[in-house]
N, C-alpha and C positions, 0 to 999 in steps of 0.2 A: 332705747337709746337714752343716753344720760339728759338731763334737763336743759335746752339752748347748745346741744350736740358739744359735751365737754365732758374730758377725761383727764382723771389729775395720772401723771405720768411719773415714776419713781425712778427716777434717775441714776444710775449706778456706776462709778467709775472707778478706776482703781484697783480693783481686782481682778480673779482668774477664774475659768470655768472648768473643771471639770466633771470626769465622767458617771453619771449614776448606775447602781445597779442593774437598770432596765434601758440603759442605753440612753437614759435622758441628761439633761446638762444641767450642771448645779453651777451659781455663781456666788464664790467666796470671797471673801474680804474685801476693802474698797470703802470706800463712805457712798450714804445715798441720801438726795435730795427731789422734794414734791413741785413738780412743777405743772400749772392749767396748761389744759393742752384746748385746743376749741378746732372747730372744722374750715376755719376761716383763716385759723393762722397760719402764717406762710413756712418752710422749714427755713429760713436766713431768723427770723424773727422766734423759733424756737430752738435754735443755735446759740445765740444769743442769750437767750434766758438761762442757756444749760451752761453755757460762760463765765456768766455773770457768778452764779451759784457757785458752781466749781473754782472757781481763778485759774481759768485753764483755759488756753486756745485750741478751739475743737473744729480750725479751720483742716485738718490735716486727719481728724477722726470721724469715724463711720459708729450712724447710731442702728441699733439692732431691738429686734423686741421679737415674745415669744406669743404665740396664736393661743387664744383661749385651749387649756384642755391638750396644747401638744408643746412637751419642754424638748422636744427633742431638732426641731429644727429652727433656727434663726431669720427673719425676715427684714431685710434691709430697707433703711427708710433714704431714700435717693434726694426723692423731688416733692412738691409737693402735693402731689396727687397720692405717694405715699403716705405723708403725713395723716391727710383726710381718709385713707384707707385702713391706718392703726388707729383713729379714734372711732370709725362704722364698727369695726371688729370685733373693739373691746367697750364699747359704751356699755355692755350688756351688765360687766363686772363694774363699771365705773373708775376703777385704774388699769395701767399698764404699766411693765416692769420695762425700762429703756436703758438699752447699755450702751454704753459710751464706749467703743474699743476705738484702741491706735491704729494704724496701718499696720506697726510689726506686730500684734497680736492678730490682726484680722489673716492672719498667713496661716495660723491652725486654726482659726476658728471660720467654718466657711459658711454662706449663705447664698440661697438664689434671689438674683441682682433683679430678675428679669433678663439679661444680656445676653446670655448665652441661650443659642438655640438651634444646638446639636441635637440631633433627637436622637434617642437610645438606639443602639444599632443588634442584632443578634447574629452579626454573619462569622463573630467569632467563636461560636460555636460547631457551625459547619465545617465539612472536610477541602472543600476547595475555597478557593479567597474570590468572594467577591467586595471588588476595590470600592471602597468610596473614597466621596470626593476629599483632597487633601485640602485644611484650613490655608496651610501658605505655601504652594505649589512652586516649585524651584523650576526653572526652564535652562539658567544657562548655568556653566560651571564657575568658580571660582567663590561661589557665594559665599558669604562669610554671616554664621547664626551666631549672636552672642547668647551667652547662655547666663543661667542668672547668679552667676556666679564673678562672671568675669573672664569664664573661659571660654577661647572662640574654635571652633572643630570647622574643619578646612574641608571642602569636597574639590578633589580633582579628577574628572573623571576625562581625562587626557590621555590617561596612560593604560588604554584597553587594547593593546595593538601586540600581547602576547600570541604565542603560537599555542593552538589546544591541541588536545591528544584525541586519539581514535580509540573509540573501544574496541576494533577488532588486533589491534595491536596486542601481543604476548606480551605478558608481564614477567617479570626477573625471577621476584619473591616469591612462591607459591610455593617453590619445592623447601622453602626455610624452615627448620626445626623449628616448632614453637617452645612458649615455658611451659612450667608447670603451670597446670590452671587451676589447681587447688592452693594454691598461693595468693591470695588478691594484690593486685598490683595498684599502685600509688596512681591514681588517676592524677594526670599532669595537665590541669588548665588553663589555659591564655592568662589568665587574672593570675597566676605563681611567679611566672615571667614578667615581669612589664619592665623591669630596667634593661631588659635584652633585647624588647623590638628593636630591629632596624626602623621601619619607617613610622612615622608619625600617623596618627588615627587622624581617620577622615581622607586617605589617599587611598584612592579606589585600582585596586590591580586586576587582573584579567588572572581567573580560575580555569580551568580545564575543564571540561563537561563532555555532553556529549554529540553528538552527530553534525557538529559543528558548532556546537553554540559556545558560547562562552560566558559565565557564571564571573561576574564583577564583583566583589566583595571588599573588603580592609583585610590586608592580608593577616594583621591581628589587630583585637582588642584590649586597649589600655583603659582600665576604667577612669585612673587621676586624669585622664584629657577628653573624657567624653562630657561633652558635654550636658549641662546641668545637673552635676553633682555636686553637691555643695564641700568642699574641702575644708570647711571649717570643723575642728573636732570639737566636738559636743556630746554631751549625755543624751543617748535616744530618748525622747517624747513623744506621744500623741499616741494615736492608735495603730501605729504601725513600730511598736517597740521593738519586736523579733526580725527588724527589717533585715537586720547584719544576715539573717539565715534566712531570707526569705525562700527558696527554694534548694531547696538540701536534699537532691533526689535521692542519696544513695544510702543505701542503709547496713553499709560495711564496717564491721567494728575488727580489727587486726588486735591479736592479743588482748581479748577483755580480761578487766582487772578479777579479782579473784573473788570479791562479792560476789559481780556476776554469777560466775562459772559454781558459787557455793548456789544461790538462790535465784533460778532462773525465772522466775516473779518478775525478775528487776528489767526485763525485758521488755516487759508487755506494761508498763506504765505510761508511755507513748505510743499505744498503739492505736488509743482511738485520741484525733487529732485535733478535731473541730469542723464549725462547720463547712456545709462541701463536700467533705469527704464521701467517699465513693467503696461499696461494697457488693459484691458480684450479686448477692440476694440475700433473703431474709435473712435463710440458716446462715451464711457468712457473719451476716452481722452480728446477731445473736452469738454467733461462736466466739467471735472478737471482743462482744462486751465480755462477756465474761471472764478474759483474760484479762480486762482491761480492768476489770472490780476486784478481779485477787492478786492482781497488782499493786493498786491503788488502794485494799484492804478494806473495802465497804460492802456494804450488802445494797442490793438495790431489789425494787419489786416493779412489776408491771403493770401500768395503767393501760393501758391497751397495748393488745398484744396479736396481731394479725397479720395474715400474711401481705397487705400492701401496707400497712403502719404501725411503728411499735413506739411507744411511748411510756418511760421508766424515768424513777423517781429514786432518792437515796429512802432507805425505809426510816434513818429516823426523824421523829419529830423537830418541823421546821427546820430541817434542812431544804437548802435551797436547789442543791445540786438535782439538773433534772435536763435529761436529752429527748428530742425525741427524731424518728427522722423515718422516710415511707418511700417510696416506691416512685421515682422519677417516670414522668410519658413519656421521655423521650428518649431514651436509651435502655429504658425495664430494669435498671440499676437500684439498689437501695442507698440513700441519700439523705445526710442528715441533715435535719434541716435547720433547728434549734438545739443549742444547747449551751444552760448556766454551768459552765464549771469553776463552781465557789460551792466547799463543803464548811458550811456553817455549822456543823457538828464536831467538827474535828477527828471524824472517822476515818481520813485521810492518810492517818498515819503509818498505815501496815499491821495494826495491830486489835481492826475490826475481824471478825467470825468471815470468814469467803463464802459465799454461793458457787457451787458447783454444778454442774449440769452433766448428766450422762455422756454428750457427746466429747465435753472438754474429759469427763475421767478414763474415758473408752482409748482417746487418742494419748492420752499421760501411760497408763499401762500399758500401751501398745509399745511405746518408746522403751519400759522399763524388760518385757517382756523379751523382746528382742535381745537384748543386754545380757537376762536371764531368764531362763524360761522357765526355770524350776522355784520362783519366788511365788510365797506365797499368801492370800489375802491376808494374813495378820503384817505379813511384812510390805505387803503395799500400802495398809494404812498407814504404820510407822514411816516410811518412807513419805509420802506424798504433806503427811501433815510437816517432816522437818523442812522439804525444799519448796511446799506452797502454803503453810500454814490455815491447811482445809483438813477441820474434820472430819471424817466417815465413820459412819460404822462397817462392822465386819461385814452383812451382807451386804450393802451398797458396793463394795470394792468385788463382792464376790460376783455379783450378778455386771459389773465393767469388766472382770476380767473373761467371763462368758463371753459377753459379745465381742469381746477384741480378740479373743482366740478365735470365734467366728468369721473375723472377718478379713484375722490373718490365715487362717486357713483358705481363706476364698481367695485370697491375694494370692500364697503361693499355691494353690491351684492351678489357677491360673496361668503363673510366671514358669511352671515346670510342666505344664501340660497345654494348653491352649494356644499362649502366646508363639513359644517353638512351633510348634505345625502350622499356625497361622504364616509363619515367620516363612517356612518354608513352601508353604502353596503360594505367598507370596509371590516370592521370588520365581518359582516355576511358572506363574502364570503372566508377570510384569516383569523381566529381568531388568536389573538397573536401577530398581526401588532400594530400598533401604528400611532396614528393623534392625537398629538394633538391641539386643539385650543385653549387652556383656555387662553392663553398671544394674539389672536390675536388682539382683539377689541383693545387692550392698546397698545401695545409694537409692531402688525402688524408683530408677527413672528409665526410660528407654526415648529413643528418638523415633517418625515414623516418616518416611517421604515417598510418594511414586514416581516412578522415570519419567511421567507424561506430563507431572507438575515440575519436577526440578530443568526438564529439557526446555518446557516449555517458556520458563522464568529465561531462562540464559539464551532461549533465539528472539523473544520478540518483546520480553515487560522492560520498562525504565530500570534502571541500577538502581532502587528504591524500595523499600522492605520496611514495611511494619511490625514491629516487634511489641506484642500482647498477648495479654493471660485470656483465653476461651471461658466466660464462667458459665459453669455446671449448675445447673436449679436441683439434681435430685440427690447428689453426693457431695461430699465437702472432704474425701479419702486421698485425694490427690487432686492436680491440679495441672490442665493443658494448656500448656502456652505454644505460640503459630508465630511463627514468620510470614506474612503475607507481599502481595505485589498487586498493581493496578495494570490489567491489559490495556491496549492502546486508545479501550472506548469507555475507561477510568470504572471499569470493572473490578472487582476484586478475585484475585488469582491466587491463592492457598499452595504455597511452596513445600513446606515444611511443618512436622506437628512434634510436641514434646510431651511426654507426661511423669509428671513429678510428684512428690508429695505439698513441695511452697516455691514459691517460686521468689525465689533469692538469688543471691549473686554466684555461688558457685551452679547451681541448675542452670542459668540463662548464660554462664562462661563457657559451662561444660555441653549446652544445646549450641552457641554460635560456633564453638571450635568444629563440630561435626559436622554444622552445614557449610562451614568454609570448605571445610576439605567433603562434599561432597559439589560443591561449585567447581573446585579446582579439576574433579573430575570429569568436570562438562567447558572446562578450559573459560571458564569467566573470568574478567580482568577487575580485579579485588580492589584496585586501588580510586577506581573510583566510581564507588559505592557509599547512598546518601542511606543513613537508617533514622526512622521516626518512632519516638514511644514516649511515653509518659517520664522516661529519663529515674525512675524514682525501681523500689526494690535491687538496687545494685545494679541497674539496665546502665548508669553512665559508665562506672567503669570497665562491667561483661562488656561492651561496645570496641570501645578501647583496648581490652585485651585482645579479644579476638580478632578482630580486623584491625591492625595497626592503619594508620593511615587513611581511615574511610570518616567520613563527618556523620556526626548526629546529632539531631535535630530534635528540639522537645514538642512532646502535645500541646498544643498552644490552648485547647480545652481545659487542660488540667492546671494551666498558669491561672488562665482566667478563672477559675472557679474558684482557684484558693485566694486568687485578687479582691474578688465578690466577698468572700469572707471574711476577711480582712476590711474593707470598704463598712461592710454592714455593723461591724462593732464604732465605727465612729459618726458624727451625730449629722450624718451630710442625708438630706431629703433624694428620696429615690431618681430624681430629675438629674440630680447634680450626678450622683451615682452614677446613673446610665450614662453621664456624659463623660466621665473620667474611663468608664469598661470600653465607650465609643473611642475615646484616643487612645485608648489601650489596645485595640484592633489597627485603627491608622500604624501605629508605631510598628506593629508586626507584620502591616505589608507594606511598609514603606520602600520605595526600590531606594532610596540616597538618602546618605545619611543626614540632610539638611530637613529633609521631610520627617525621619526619626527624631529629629532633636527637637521639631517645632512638635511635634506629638505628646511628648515627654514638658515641654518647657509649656505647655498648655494643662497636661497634671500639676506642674509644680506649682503654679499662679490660683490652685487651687489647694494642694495639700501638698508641703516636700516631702513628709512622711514616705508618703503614695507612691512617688517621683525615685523618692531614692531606693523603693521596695522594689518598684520595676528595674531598676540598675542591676540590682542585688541579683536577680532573678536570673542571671546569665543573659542576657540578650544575644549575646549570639551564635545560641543553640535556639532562637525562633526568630529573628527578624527579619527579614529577609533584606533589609540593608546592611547588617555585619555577618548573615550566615554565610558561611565558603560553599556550602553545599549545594544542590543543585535538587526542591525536591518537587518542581515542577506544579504547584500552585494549592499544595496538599499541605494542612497546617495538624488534623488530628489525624490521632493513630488510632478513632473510634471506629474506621472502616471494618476493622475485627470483628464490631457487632452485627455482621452479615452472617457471623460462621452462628451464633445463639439457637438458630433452628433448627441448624444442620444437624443434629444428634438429637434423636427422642428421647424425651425424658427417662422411659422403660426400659433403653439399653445402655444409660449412666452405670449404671451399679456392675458393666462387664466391659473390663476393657479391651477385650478381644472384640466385642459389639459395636464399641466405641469408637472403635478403629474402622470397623467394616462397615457402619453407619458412614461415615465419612466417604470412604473409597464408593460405595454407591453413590452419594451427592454429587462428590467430584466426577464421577465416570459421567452423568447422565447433565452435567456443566457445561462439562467440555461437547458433548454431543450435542446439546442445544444449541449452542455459541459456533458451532463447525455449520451446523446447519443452516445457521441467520444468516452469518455473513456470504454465503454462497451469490445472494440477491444483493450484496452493494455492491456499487459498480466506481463510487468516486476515490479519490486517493486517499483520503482523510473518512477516517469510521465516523459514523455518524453526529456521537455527539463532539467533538469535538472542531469536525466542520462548521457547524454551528454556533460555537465558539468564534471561530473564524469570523462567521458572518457577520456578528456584531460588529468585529473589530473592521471589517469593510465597508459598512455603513459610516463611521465613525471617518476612516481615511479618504471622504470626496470633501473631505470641509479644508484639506489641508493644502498648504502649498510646498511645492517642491523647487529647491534649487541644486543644479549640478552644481559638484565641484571636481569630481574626477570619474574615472570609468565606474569605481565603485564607493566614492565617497557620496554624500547627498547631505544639504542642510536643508531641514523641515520644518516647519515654521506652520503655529495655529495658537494655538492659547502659549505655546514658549517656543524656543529654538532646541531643537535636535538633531543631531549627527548619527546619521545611517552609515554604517562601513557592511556594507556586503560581502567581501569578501573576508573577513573576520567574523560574520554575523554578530554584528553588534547593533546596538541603538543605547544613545546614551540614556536614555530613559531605564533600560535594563530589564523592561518586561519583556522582549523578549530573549532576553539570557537567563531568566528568574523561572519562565513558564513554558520553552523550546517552542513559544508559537511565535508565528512574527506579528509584533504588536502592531499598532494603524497607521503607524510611520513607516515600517516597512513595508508595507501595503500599499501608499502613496508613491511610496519607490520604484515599486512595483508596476504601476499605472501607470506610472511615466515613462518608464522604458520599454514596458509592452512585455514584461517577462511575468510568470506567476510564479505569486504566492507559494505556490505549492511546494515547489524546488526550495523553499526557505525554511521547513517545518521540519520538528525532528522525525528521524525514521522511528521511533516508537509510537509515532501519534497515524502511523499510515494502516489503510487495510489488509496490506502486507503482512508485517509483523501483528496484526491481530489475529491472520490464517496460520503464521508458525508458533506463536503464542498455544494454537489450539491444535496442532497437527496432530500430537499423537494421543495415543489412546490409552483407557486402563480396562484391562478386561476382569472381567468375571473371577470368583474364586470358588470351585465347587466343592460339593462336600461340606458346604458346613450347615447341612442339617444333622451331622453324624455329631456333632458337639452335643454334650448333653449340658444346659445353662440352666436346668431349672433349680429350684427353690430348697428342694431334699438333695441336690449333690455337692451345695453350698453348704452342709452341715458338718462338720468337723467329726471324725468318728469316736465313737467312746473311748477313753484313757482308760490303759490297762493300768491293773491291781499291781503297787511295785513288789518286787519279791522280800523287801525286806519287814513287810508288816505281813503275817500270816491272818488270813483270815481265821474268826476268831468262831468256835463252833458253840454255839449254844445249845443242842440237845445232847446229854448222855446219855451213849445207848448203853450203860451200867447198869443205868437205875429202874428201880421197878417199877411198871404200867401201878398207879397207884386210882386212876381212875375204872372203871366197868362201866362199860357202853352194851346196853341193854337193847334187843328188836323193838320195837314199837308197836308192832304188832303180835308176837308169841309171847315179848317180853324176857326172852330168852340170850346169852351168851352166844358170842362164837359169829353173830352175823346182825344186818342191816334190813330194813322194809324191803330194799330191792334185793335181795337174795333168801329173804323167808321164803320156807318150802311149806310153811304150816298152811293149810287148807281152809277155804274160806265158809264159814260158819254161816 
């Protein structure tokens, strides 16, 4: 410590900070002045000093200073136990750097206060919601949030007394022509409209659902009236500049310009995104840089290179540019974790040497191959070098065009031998399954379903479908994406399978149209159907095309992760961090929009950047105070990573294997799950009873008042209105979740009726026994397949007739050589045919 505990303090006002290379904070311009700091002195009295200096009133400013050794986070000097705390810190250096900011600066520039002590929450990760507690808990209706703008969003939740619909009800629509689904269609959302609403945001209407419940939502959303969005127009700053696109699931480009369509390069430039990003496994990712650097025209090399971490650097000197990203616990996904993207070489331009890898030249000839089959290695190198500007030589192209004929040989093997029989034992053995092929020859996709999963979805799961891509660890040739469902004991139930080459918007168009009209076959009511996905590879508008009229719902995992990323490029200490991802969770189970708004108006008091990036983000395709949908307490669409073990690595590379791997899993599911349930004997499947019982714990602290046969006002930490015969609760958990939350439960107690009779019928042990009724049997004969290794091999190419084989001996010319016995020494013969007698 310094001498009589004192530190001269360098006082800085006037300027602006930003952002360094490494994420640290630089402060620019401004005047600076030295002022003693001592451990004794009070902060009014080094207020003052910093006053005097400056000719500035710094009753209305906030002083900041940085911790030995870390420029990246700002430490606020409050009180004066603060003060005595910046001079123990920094006595070691003898000065501290103290900045003097405004109030309206301290709006991007954020620190921890000490004040806030949210603690990092991680349940927005998880598939189902568990609720924490809200900051400022709304009980009655009419409340009015201002927002910090000025704008005040209105909750009325008065008006829930619609009539809901029955799902065993027939629906009109079903027999309707659709469009073309090779056309992509103008995805039309809420934010295109907002001078059409009828009603005003923040009035809460009564949705349709199911088995009684009723799903309260804003019948649309206006972003100009949501609150706290700042309407003032301003040049984006801070570290949420891309905020205007914060979430851009869809990756449909109609009519690309003609560059594109010359130099398909120009595609993969955005293809690796930053971090967060998420890819199925190594080989994935590994395939995607690579597209990503003959894109983007640089050469990169690998500093580690394994299969749980890969870490690549630009090759040339003192470049900065450098990613690296390994193998997530929690989901087996590969995950980038870091990455500088600034190429201080200027290699960037397009017009660096490419790195090519076998697997990217395998699948480039594959495409050209198809096209034309008779081209040849001198003309794929000429070709590949004009439209990716990657060198080869002649053998490297000839040894890609090997294995791609290899492996399209294996394909159509398959597709003209394998797949048809399978196709057809199928069906003889499961009727009411589904194969089909008719797109594979062209388009290398087929669909795969059996009668015991699609019957099973349509007598006892929620109207709710998970739509995700299955990744493959041993192939990267194509790609399975699954439509899933949760049985009544939130099980995951495998409806439907696809297999494609990418999975893009016409594949996931051309997969929903099929399982639509294999629903209609099982007489499912289409209209009101919740679907959940990642919302990104063309899934928002596939969605919308094929189901008109059904809601969808984003991965609330894959918001928060690109939120995270976003978050870690600007200069806020991990604490704060966790507490902005925490109201980032509140905001997305918030049942009412007044709890939404305090969620959001508690980011913005920290960063608007942040605040207006979540706006951006669609809110409601995941909040559960603007979504319409109903998807019963399920926020990711990661449940899909159940299906990862379901296919052994070793039968990846056969997709007749592929297939038949599956249909055993499922066969021997459903028999397991037929068999458990045999031994419950209560209404409600296990875990979900359970469920229950919390909320019945919770319902003896509560007081109940009649107001009519079926109305009830409840009263405990707020006021609530039970309508039973509507199934309502203004609270909205349970029209959000089809359970009845602890208010309805109180209601319940007091009139002596159960619970039970209030739950949706998909949550009963009922519809978990027709969930699992029927069966998939056996498919014999397929040891008579022959899969192995030599019938994968493509047969020799005949000699064409138009080059004669060219004969190198003339039988004209005369034997100029004599071939002499070796042993008589004699003409005419060989050691094994000498007659001469041995001596």
């Amino acid at each position: 410590m310094a001498e009589g505990g004192f530190v001269v303090a360098i006082c800085q006002h006037g300027g602006e900070f930003t952002s360094g290379p490494n994420g640290n904070l630089i402060y620019k311009g401004g005047e600076a002045h030295a002022v003693d700091v001592s451990r004794e002195m009070s902060l009014d009295s080094f207020k003052d000093e910093v006053s005097k200096v400056f000719h500035v009133d710094v009753t209305d400013m906030s002083f900041k200073y940085f911790l030995p050794n870390n420029n990246r986070t700002l430490i606020t000097i409050s009180c004066d136990r603060d003060l005595q705390r910046m001079v123990d810190f920094t006595a070691s250096a003898a000065q501290a750097d103290v900045f003097v900011i405004s109030r309206v600066e301290n709006r991007s520039v954020v620190t921890y206060t000490g004040a806030s002590t949210v603690k990092a929450g991680s349940n927005a990760h998880g598939d189902k919601r568990k609720r924490t507690a809200s900051k400022n808990k709304v009980s009655k209706s009419n409340k009015k949030t201002a927002s910090a703008t000025g704008v005040v969003v209105q909750a009325d939740t008065n008006d829930l007394n619609q009539p809901t619909n029955d799902l065993n009800q027939p629906t009109n629509d079903l027999n309707q022509p659709t469009s073309d689904i090779n056309q992509p269609r103008a995805l039309v959302t809420l934010n295109d409209y907002n001078e059409d609403f009828p009603l005003e945001f923040g009035h809460d209407v009564a949705f349709p659902t199911t088995a009684g419940a009723v799903s309260s939502a804003p019948d649309d959303l206006n972003h100009d009236k949501l609150a706290l969005v700042d309407t003032t127009q301003r040049e984006p700053t801070g570290f949420f500049d891309d905020a205007v696109n914060a979430y851009d699931g869809s990756d449909i480009i109609i009519d690309p310009p003609q560059e594109l369509t010359n130099n398909p390069a120009l595609f993969w430039e955005d293809i690796i995104k930053g971090v967060g990003q998420e890819f199925d496994n190594v080989k994935d990712f590994r395939a995607q840089l690579c597209k990503y650097s003959i894109g983007k025209g640089f050469v990169y090399r690998f500093i580690k290179n394994e299969t749980t971490r890969v870490t690549v650097k630009c090759v040339a000197d003192g470049c900065t540019w450098r990613l690296h990203a390994s193998e997530s616990s929690r989901n087996k996904k590969f995950v980038i974790k870091k990455m500088t993207d600034e190429h201080t070489c200027g290699g960037e331009g397009g017009e660096g040497q490419r790195r090519a890898t076998r697997q990217w030249l395998t699948t480039i000839i594959k495409q050209k191959l198809r096209e034309n089959s008779l081209l040849k290695p001198k003309d794929l190198v000429k070709e590949i070098h004009e439209e990716y500007g990657v060198m080869l030589t002649y053998s490297q192209v000839w040894r890609g065009r090997e294995v791609a004929q290899k492996e399209m040989f294996h394909v159509q093997r398959e597709a003209s031998g394998h797949l048809p029989w399978y196709g057809e034992r199928l069906m003889q053995t499961n009727p009411g399954s589904i194969l089909d092929l008719s797109e594979f020859s062209e388009n290398r996709r087929f669909i795969f379903a059996f009668h015991a999963s699609l019957e099973g979805f349509a007598s006892g799961c929620r109207p709710l479908l998970f739509l995700d891509k299955v990744p493959l660890k041993a192939t990267n040739e194509y790609k399975l994406l699954v439509a899933a469902a949760v049985d009544a004991d939130d099980g995951v139930f495998p409806v439907a399978f696809n297999v494609v080459e990418d999975d893009n918007y016409e594949n996931w168009v051309w997969f929903l149209m099929k399982l639509r009209i294999a629903l209609q076959y099982h007489n499912y009511p289409l209209n009101a159907m919740t679907f959940l996905s990642n919302g990104q590879k063309g899934l928002d508008a596939a969605v919308a095309h094929a189901f008109e009229g059904s809601h969808h719902a984003f991965c609330l995992h894959h918001i928060m992760e690109e939120f995270k990323g976003e978050l870690k490029k600007g200069p806020w200490s991990q604490q704060i961090r966790d507490a902005m991802v925490e109201d980032f969770t509140r905001a997305a189970q918030a049942c009412s929009i007044d709890d939404f708004n305090a969620s959001i108006e508690s980011i913005r008091n920290i960063s608007t950047e942040a605040a207006d990036w979540i706006i951006a983000s669609k809110p409601e395709h995941w909040s559960d105070a603007i979504f319409r949908g109903c998807r019963y307490d399920h926020f990711s669409s990661n449940i899909v990573d159940a299906f990862n073990n379901w296919i052994p690595t070793k039968k990846e590379g056969s997709m007749v294997l592929m297939v038949d791997s599956l249909r055993t899993k499922i066969m021997e599911t459903i028999e397991a799950r037929r068999e458990a349930c045999k031994s419950w004997e209560g209404p409600l499947t296990p875990s979900i009873d359970y469920k229950a019982k919390d909320e019945i714990t919770k319902a003896g602290k509560l007081t109940v008042l009649c107001s009519s046969e079926t109305v009830f006002e409840v009263r405990g930490s707020g006021i609530f209105v039970v309508n039973l015969a509507n199934w309502e609760c203004t609270c909205r958990r349970w029209q959000l979740s089809g359970l009845p939350c602890m208010h309805v439960i109180a209601v319940c107690n007091r009139i002596g009726r159960s619970f039970y009779d209030y739950c949706s019928k998909f949550f009963t042990t009922d519809s978990y026994r027709q969930t699992y009724s029927g069966t998939i049997y056996p498919i014999p004969d397929m040891d008579t397949l022959d899969f192995s290794a030599a019938a994968m091999v493509p047969p020799p190419r005949p000699r064409t007739s138009d080059k004669p084989r060219r004969k190198r001996l003339n039988p004209n010319k005369p034997t100029t050589l004599i071939r002499l016995c070796s042993r008589c020494k004699q003409v005419g013969h060989n050691k094994a045919t000498c007659e001469a007698a041995f001596l």
